[in-house]
Every structure is written in structure tokens, then in C-alpha cells.
PyMOL Python script that loads the backbone (N, CA, C, O; Angstrom):
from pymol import cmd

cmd.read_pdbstr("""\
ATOM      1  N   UNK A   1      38.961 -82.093  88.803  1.00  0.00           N
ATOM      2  CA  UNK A   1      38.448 -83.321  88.239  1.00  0.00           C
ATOM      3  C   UNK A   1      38.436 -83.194  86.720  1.00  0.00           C
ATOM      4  O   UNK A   1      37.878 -82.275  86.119  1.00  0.00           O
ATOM      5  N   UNK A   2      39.133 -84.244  86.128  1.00  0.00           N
ATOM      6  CA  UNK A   2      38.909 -84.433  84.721  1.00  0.00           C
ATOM      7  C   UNK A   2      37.505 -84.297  83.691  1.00  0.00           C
ATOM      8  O   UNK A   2      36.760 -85.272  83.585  1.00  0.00           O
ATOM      9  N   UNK A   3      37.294 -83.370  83.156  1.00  0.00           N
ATOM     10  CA  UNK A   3      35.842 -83.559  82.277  1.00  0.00           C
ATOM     11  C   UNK A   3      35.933 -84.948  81.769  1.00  0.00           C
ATOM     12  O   UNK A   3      36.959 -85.400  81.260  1.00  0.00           O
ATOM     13  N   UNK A   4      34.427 -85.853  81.977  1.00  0.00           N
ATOM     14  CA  UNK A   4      34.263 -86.917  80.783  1.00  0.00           C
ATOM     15  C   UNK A   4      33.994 -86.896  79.253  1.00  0.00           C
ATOM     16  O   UNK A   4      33.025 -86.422  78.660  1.00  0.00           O
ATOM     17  N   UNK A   5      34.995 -87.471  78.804  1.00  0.00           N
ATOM     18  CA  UNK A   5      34.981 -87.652  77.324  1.00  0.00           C
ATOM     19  C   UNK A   5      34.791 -88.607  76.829  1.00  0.00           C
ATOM     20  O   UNK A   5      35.607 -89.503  77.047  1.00  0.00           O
ATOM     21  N   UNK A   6      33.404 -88.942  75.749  1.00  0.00           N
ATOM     22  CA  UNK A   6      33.328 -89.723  75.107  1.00  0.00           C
ATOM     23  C   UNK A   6      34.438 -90.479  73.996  1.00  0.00           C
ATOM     24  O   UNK A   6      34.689 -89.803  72.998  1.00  0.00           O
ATOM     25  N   UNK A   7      35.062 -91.725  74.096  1.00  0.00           N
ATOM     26  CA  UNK A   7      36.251 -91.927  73.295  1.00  0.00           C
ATOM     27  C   UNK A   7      36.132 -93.581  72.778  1.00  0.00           C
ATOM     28  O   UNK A   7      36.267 -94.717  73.234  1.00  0.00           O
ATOM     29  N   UNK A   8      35.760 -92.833  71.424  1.00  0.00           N
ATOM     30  CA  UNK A   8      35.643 -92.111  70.298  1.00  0.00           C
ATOM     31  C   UNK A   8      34.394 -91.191  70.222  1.00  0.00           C
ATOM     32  O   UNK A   8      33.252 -91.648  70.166  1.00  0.00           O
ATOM     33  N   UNK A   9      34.700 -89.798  70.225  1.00  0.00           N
ATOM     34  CA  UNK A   9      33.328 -88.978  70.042  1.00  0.00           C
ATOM     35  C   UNK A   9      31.665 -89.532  69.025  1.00  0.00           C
ATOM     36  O   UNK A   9      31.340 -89.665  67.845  1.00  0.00           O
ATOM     37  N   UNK A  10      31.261 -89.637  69.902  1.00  0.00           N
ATOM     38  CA  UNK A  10      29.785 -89.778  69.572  1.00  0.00           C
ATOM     39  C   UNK A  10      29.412 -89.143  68.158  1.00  0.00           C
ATOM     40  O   UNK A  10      29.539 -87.923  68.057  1.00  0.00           O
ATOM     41  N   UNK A  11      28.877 -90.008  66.849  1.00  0.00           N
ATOM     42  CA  UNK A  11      28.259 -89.372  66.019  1.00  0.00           C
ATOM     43  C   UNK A  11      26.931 -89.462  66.022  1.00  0.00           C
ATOM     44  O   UNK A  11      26.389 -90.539  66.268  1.00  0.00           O
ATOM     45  N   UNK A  12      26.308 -88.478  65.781  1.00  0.00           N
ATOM     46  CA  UNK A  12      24.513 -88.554  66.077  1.00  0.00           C
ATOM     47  C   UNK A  12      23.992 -88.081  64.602  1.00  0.00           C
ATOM     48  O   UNK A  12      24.608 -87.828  63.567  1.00  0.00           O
ATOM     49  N   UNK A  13      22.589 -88.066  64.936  1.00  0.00           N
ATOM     50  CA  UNK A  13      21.540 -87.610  63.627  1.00  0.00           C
ATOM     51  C   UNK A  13      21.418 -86.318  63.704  1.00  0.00           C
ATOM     52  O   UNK A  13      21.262 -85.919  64.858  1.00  0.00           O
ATOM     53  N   UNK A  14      21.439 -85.165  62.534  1.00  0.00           N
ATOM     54  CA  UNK A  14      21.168 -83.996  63.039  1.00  0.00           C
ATOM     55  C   UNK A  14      21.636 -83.256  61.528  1.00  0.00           C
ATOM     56  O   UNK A  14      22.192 -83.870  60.617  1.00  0.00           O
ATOM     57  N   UNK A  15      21.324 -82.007  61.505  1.00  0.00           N
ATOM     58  CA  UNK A  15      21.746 -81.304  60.110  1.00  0.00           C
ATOM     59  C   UNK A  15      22.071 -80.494  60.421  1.00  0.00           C
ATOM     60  O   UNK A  15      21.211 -79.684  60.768  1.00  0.00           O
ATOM     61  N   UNK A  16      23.645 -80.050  60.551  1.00  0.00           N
ATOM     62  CA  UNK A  16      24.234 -81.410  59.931  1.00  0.00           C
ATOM     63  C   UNK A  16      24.347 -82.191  60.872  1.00  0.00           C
ATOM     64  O   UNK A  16      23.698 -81.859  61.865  1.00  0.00           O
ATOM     65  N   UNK A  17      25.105 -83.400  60.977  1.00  0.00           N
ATOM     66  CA  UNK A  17      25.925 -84.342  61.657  1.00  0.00           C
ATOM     67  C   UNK A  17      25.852 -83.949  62.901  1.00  0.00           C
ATOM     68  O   UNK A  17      25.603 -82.744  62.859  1.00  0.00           O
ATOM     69  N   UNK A  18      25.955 -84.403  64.306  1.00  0.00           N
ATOM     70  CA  UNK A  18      26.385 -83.861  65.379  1.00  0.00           C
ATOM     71  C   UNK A  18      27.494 -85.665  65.813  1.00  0.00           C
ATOM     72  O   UNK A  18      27.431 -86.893  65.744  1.00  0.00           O
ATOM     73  N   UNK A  19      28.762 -84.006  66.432  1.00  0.00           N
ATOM     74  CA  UNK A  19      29.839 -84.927  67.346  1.00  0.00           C
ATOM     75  C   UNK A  19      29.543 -84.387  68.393  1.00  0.00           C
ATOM     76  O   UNK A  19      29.713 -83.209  68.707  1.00  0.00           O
ATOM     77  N   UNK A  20      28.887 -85.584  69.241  1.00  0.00           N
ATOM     78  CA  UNK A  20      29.333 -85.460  70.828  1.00  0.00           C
ATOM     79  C   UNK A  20      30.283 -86.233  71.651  1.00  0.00           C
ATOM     80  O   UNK A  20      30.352 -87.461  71.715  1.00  0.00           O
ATOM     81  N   UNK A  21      31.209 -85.122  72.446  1.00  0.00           N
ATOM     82  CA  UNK A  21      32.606 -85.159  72.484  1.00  0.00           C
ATOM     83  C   UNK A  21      32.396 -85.042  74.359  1.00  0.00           C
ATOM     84  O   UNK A  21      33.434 -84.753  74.953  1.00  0.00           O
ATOM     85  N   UNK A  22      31.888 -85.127  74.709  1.00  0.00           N
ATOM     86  CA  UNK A  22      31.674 -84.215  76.012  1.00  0.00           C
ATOM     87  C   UNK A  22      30.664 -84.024  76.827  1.00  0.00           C
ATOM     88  O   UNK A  22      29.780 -83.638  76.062  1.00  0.00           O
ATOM     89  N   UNK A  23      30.116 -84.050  78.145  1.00  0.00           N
ATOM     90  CA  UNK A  23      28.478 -84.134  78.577  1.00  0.00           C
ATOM     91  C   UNK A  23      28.081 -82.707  78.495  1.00  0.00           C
ATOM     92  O   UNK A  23      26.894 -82.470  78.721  1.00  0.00           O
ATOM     93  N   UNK A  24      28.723 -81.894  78.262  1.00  0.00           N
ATOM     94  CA  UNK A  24      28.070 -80.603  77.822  1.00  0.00           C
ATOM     95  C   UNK A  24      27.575 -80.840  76.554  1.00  0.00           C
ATOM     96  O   UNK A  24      26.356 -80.685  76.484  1.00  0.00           O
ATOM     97  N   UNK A  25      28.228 -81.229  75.332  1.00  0.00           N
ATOM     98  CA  UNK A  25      27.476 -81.430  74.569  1.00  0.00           C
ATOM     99  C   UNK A  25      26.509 -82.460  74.424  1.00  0.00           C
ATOM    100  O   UNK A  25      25.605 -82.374  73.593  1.00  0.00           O
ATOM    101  N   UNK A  26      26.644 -83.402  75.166  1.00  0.00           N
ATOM    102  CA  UNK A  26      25.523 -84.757  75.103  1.00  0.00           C
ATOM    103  C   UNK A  26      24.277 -84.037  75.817  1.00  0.00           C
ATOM    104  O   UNK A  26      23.155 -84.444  75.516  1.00  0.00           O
ATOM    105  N   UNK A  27      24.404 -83.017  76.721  1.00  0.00           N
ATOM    106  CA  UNK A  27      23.305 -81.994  77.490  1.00  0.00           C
ATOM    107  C   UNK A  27      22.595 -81.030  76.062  1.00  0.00           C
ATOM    108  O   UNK A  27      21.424 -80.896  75.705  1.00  0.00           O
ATOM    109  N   UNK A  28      23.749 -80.538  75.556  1.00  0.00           N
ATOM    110  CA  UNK A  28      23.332 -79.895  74.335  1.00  0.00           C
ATOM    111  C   UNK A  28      21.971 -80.287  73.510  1.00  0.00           C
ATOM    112  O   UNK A  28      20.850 -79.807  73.340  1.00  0.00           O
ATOM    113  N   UNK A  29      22.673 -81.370  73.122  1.00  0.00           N
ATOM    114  CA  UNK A  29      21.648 -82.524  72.392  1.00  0.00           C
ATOM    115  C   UNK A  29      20.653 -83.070  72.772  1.00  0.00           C
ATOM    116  O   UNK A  29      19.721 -83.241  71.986  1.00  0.00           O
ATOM    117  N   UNK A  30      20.585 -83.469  74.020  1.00  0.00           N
ATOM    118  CA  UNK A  30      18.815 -83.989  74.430  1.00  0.00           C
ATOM    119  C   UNK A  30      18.319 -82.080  74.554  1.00  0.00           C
ATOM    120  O   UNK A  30      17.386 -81.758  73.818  1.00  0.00           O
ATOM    121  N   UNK A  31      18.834 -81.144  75.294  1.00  0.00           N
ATOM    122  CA  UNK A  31      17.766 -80.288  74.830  1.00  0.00           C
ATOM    123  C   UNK A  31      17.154 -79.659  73.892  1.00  0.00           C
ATOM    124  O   UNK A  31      16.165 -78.935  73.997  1.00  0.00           O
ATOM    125  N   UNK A  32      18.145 -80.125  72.341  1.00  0.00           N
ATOM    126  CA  UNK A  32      17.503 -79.464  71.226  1.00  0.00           C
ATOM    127  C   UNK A  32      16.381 -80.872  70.335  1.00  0.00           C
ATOM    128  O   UNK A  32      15.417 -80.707  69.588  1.00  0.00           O
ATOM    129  N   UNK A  33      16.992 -82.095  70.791  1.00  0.00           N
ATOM    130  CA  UNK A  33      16.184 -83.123  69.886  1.00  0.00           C
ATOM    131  C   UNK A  33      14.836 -83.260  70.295  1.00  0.00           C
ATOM    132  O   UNK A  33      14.361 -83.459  71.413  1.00  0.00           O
ATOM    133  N   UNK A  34      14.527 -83.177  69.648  1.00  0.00           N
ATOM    134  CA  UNK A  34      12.602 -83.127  69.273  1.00  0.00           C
ATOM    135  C   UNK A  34      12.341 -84.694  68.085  1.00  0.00           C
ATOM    136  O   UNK A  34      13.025 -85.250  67.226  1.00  0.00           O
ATOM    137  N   UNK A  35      11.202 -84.866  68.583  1.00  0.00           N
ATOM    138  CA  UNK A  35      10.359 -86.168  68.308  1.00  0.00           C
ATOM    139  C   UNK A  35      11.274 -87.615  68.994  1.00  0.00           C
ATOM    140  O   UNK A  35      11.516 -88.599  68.295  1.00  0.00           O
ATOM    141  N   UNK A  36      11.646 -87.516  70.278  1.00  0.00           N
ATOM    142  CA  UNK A  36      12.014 -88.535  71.150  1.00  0.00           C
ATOM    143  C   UNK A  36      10.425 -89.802  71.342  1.00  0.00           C
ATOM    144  O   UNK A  36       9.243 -89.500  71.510  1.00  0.00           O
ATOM    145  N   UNK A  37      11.013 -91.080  71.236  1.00  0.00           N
ATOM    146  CA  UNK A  37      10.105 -92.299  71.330  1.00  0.00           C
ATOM    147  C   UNK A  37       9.387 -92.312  72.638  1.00  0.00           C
ATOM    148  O   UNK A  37       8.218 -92.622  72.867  1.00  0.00           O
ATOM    149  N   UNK A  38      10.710 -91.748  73.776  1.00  0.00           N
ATOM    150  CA  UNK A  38      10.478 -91.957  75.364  1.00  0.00           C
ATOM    151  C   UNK A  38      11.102 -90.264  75.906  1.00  0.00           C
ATOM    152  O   UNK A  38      12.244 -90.013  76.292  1.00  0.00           O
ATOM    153  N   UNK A  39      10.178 -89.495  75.802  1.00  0.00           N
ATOM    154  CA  UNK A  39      10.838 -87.960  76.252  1.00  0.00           C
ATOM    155  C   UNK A  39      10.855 -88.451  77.752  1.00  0.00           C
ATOM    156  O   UNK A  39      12.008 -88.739  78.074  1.00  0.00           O
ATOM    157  N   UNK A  40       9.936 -88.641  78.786  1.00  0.00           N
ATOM    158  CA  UNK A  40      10.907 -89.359  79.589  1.00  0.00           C
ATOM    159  C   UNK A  40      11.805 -89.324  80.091  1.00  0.00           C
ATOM    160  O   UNK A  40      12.366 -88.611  80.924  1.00  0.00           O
ATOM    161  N   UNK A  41      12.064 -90.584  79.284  1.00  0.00           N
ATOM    162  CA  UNK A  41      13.992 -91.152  79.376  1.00  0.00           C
ATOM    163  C   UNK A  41      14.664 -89.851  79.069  1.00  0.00           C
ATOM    164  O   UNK A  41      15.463 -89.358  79.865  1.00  0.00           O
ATOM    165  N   UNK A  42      14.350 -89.271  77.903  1.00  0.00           N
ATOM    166  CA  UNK A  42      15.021 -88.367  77.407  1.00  0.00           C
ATOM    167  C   UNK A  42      15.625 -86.771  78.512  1.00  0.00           C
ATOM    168  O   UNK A  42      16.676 -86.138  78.613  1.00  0.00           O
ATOM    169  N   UNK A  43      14.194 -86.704  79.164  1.00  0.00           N
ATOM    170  CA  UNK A  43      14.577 -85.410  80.366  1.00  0.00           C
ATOM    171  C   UNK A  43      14.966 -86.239  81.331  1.00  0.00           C
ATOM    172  O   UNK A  43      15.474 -85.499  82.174  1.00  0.00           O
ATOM    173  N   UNK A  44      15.053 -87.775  81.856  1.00  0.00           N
ATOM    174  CA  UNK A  44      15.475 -87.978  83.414  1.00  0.00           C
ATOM    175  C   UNK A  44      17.196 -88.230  82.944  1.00  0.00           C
ATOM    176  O   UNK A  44      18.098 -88.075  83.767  1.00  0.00           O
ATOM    177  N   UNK A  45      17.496 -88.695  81.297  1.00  0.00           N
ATOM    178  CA  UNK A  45      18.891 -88.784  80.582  1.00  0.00           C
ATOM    179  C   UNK A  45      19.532 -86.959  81.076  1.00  0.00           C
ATOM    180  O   UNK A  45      20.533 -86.619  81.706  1.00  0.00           O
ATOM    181  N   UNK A  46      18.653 -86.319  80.576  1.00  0.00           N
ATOM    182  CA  UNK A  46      19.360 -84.614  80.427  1.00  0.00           C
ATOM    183  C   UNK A  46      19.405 -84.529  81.829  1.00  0.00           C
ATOM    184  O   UNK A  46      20.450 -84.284  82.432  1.00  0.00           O
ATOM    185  N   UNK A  47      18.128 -84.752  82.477  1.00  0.00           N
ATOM    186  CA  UNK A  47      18.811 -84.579  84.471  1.00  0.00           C
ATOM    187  C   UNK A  47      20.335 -85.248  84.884  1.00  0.00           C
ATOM    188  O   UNK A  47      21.296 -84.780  85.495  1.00  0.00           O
ATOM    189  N   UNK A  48      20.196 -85.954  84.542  1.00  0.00           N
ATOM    190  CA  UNK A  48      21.569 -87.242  85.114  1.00  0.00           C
ATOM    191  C   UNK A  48      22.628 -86.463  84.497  1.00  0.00           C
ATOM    192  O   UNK A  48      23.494 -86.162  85.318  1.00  0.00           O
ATOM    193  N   UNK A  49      22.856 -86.014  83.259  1.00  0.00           N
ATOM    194  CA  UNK A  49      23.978 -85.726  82.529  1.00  0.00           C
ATOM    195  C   UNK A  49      24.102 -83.944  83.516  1.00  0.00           C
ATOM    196  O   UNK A  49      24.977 -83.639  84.325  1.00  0.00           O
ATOM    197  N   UNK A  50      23.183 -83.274  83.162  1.00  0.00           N
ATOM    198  CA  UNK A  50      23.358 -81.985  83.917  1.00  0.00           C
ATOM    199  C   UNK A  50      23.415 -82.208  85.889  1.00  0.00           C
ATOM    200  O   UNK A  50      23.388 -81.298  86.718  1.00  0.00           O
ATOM    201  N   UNK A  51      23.458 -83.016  86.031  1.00  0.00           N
ATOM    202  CA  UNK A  51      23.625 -83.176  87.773  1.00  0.00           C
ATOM    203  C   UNK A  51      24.912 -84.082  87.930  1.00  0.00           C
ATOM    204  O   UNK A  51      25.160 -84.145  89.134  1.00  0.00           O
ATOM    205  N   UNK A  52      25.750 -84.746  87.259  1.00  0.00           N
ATOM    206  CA  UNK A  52      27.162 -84.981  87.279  1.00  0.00           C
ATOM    207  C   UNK A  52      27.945 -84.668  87.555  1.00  0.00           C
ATOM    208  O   UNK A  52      28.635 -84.100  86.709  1.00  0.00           O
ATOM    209  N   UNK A  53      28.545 -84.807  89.186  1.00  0.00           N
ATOM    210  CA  UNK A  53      29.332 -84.135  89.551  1.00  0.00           C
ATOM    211  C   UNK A  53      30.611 -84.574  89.719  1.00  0.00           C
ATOM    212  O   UNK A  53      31.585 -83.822  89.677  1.00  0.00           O
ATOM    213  N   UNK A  54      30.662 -85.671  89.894  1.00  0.00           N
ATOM    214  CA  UNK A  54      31.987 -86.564  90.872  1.00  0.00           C
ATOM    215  C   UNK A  54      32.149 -87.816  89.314  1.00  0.00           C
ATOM    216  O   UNK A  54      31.283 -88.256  88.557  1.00  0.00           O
ATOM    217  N   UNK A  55      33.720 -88.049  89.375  1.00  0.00           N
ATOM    218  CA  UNK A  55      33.590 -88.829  88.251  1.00  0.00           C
ATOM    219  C   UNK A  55      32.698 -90.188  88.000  1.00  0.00           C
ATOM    220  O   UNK A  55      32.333 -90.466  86.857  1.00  0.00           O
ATOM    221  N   UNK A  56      32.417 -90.889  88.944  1.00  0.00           N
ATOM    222  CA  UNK A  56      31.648 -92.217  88.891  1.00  0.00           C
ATOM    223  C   UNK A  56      30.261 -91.459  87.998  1.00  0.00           C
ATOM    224  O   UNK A  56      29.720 -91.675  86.914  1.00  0.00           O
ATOM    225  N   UNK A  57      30.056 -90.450  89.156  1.00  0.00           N
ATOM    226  CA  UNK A  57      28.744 -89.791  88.224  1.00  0.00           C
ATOM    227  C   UNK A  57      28.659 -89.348  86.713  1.00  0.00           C
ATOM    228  O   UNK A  57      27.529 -89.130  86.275  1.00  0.00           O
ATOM    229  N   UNK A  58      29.668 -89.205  85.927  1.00  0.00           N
ATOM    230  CA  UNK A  58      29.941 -88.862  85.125  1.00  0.00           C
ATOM    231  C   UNK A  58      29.865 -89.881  84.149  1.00  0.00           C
ATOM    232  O   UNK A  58      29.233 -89.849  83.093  1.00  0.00           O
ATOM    233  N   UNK A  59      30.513 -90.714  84.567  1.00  0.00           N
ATOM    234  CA  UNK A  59      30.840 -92.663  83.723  1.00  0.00           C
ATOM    235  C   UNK A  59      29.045 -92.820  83.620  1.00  0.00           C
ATOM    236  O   UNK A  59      28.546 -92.809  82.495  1.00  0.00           O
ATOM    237  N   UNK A  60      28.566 -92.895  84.272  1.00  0.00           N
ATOM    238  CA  UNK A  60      27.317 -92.843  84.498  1.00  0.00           C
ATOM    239  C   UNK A  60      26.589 -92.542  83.536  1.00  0.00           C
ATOM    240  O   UNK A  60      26.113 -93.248  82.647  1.00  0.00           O
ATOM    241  N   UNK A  61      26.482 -91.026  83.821  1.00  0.00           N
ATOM    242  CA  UNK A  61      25.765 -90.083  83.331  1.00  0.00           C
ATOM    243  C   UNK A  61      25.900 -90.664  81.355  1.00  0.00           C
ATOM    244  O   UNK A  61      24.940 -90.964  80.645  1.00  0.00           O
ATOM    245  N   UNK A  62      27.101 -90.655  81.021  1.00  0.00           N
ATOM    246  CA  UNK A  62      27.700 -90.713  79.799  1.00  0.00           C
ATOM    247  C   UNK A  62      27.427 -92.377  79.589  1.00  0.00           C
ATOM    248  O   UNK A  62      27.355 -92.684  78.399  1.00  0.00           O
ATOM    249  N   UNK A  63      27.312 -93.163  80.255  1.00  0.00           N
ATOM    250  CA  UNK A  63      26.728 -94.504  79.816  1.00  0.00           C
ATOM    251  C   UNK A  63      25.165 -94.223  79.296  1.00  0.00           C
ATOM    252  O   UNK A  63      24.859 -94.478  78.132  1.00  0.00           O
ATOM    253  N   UNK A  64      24.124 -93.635  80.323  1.00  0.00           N
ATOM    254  CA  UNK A  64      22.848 -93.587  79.863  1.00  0.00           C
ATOM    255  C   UNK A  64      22.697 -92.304  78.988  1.00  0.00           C
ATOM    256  O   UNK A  64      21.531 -92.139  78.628  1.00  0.00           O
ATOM    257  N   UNK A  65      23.450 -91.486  78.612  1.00  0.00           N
ATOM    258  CA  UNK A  65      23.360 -91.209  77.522  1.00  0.00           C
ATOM    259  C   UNK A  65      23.924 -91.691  75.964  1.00  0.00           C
ATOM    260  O   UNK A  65      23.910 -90.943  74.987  1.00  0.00           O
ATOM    261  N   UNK A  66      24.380 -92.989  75.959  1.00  0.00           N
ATOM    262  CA  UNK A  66      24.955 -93.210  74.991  1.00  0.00           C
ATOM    263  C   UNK A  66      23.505 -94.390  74.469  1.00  0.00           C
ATOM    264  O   UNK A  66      23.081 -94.658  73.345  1.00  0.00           O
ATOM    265  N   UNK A  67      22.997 -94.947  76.069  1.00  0.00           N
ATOM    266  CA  UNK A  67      22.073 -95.820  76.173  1.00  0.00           C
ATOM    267  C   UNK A  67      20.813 -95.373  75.510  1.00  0.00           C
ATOM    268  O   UNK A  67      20.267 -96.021  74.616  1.00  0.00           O
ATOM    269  N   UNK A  68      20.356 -94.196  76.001  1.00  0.00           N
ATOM    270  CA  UNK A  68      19.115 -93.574  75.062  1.00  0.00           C
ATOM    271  C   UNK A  68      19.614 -93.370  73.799  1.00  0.00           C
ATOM    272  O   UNK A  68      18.869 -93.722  72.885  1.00  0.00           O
ATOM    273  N   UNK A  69      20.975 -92.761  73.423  1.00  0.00           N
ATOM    274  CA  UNK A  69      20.945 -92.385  71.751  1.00  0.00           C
ATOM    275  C   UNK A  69      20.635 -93.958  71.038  1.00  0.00           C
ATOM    276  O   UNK A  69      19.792 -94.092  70.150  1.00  0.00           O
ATOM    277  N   UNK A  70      21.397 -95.027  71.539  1.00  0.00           N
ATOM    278  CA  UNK A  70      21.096 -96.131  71.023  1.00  0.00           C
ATOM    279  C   UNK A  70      19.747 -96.304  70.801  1.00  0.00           C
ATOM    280  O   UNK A  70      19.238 -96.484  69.694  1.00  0.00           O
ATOM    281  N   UNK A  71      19.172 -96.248  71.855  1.00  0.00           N
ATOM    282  CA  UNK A  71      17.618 -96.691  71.762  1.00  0.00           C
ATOM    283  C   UNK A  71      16.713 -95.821  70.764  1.00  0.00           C
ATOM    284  O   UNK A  71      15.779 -96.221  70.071  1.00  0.00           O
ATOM    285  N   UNK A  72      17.084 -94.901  70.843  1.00  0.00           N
ATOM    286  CA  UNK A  72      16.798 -93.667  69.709  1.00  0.00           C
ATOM    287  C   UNK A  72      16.458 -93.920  68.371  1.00  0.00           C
ATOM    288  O   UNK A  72      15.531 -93.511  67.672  1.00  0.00           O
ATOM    289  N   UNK A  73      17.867 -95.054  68.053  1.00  0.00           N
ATOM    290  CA  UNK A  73      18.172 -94.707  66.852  1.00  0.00           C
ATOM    291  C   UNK A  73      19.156 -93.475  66.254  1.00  0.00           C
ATOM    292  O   UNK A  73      19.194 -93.108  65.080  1.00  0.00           O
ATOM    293  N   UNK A  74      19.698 -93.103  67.031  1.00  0.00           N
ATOM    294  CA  UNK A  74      20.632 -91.720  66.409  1.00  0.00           C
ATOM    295  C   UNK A  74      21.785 -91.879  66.378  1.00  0.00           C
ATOM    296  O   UNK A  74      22.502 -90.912  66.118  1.00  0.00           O
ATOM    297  N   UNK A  75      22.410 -93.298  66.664  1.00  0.00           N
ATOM    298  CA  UNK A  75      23.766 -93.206  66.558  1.00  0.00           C
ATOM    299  C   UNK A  75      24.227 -93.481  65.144  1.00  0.00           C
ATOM    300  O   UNK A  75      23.817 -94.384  64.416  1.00  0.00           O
ATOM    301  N   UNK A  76      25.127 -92.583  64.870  1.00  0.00           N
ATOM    302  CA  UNK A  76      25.880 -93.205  63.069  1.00  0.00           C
ATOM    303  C   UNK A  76      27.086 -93.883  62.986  1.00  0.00           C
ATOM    304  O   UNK A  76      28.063 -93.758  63.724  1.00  0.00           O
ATOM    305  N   UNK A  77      26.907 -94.770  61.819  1.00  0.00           N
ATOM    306  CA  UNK A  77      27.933 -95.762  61.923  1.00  0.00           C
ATOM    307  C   UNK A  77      28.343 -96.679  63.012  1.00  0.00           C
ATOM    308  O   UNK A  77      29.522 -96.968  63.215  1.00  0.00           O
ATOM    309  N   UNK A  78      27.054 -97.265  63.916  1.00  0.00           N
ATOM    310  CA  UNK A  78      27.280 -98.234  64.611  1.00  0.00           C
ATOM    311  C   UNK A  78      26.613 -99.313  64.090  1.00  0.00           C
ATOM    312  O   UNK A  78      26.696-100.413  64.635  1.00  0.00           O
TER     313      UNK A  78
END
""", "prot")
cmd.dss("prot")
cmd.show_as("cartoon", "prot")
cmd.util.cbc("prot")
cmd.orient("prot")
């Protein structure tokens, strides 16, 4: 099965910059970001992305994580 890729890679808030390219790295990222609005969202987002197995799950997974960064506030240049 094809890994899901974000396309065009994800730019986020972070020092520096973070590109997320990939649900390993979108996993990356909810476990290091600290001061989340809805931690929450934020660990049932990191469950969904780390339990992705089958591609639908994946489309998925990588929608509600693009959904919380929005809500966040962390996306750049959108």
C-alpha cells in the first residue's frame, strides 16, 4: 500500500518551520506541540493518524489532521 502524502506538503508553526509531508510526520507533530486549544482533538487526531491502516483510513486520518492544524491556527501561508 502506498504511504499517504500530503500534496502540497503541509507548512506548520514551529522553530524552525515544520514541513509535514507524510502521517509519520503529521504523528510527529501532534506529539511534540504543546499549548493545543482542544488537546482532545489533538490526542483522538494523533490516535486516528497512528491507527491508519488501509488507504481510506489514511485519506482520513490526513483530512482530520489537516482539520485540527487549521483550527489551531498553525497552518502557514494559507
Amino acid at each position: 500500500m502506498a504511504e499517504f502524502k500530503f500534496e502540497p506538503p503541509l507548512k506548520l508553526i514551529g522553530t524552525p518551520k515544520v514541513t509535514v509531508r507524510t502521517l509519520d510526520d503529521a504523528a510527529d507533530y501532534l506529539r511534540a506541540y504543546k499549548g493545543a486549544r482542544r488537546p482532545v482533538t489533538q490526542d483522538s487526531v494523533l490516535h486516528r493518524v497512528e491507527g491508519a491502516n488501509t488507504t481510506a483510513e489514511q485519506l482520513e486520518a490526513g483530512k482530520a489532521f489537516l482539520g485540527w492544524a487549521e483550527s489551531e491556527g498553525l497552518l502557514i501561508g494559507t
